[in-house]
C-alpha angles and dihedrals in degrees: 000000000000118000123266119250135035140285112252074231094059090041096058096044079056100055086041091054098045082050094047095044087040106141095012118118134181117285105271095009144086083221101126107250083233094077089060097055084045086059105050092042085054091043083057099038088048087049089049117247128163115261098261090060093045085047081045086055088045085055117033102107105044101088087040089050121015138057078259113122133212087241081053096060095036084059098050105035109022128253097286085060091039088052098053096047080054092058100046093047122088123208101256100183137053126237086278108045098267118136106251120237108271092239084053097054086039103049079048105049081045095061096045089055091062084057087050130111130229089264102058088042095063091056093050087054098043080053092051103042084054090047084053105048089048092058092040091057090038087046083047088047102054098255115156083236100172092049085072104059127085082233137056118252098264092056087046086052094043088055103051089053105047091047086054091060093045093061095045106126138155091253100104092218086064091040094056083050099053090051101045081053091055083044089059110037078051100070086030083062086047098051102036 
């Protein structure tokens, strides 16, 4: 059994992502984006990583989507964090500042995530089984879900999927992650 209570490390990487994240919100909500980093960093540290992937979690969207920087997170939490993070993030923009199409970003990140270790998979999985089970409450709730993303429901779909079977790997933590998503995306089929 772990020990109870945080690192002063993990509590930091916590204060930093709620300041990060600080005024971002869901899409289509008025939910705080930082609910969504919490989560994934609870669903790593249940299924029992080690505290540089559930810091990973804390932090996975802040290069993606803050003025936060890889050298940023290197410096606060170390390489391993900073890696991680690296690996998690897609490259949103073009050479010359222009958003990317979203089947672009996706094929790519696709493609990085074959490249990834355990460790960053799990991450990606832990994103993803939170992203699921936000759409499946918003789908149960009667919000237009599929009206907020830069893709139909079948590309969102698609992508689940295929990322799913990307991450696949012989660790059985990833492998609990990978099944609760198909659970999910499972009911979320059903319901769509």
């Amino acid at each position: 059994m772990r020990a109870l209570g945080m690192s002063s490390r993990l509590e930091r990487a916590m204060r930093w992502s709620a300041v990060c994240h600080a005024g971002q919100v869901r899409k289509g909500s008025d939910v705080p984006y930082f609910q969504h980093v919490m989560a994934v960093a609870m669903l790593l540290d249940r299924a029992g990583f080690e505290e540089d992937v559930v810091i990973a979690g804390l932090l996975h969207d802040v290069v993606e989507d803050t003025p936060a920087t890889l050298a940023d997170v290197s410096e606060r939490f170390g390489e391993a964090v900073s890696s991680l993070v690296s690996a998690c993030s897609e490259e949103k923009l073009d050479a010359s500042g222009n958003k990317r199409p979203w089947i672009d970003r996706k094929r790519d990140h696709l493609a990085a995530i074959a490249q990834a270790d355990d460790s960053a998979r799990a991450v990606i999985l832990a994103d993803k089984l939170h992203n699921l089970a936000a759409i499946e409450v918003d789908l149960e709730a009667g919000v237009p879900v599929w009206r907020l993303f830069n893709a139909d429901r079948d590309q969102i779909l698609w992508y689940y999927r295929a990322t799913l079977d990307a991450c696949s790997g012989d660790d059985p933590r990833l492998s609990a992650l990978v099944s609760a998503c198909r659970d999910r995306l499972a009911r979320i089929e059903a319901l769509a």
